[in-house]
C-alpha positions as CSV (number, residue, x, y, z in Angstrom):
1,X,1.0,61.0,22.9
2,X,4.4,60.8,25.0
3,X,2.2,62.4,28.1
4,X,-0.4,59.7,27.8
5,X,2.6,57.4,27.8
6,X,3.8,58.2,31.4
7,X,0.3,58.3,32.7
8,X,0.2,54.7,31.4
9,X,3.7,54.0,33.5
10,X,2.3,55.5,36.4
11,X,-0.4,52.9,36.6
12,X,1.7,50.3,36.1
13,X,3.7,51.0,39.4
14,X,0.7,50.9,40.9
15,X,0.0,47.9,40.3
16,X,3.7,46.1,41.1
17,X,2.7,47.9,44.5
18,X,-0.5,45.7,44.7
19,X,1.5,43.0,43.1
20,X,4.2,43.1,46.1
21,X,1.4,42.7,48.4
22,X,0.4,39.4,47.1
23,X,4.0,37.8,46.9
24,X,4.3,38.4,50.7
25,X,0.7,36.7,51.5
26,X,2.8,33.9,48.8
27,X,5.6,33.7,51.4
28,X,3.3,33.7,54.6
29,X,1.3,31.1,53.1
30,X,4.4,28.7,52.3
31,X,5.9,29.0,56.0
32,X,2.5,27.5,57.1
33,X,2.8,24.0,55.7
């Protein structure tokens, strides 16, 4: 069960990756108005 558990946490960086991605399109998007 402890394995599974760090599979599980090594999605989850995955998706703060993706996530990162967004708040810079955020901050782009803001400097345009």
């Amino acid at each position: 069960m402890n394995f599974s558990s760090t599979d599980f946490s090594l999605s989850d960086f995955s998706s703060s990756d993706f996530s990162s991605s967004i708040f810079s399109s955020s901050d782009f998007s803001l400097s345009y108005p």
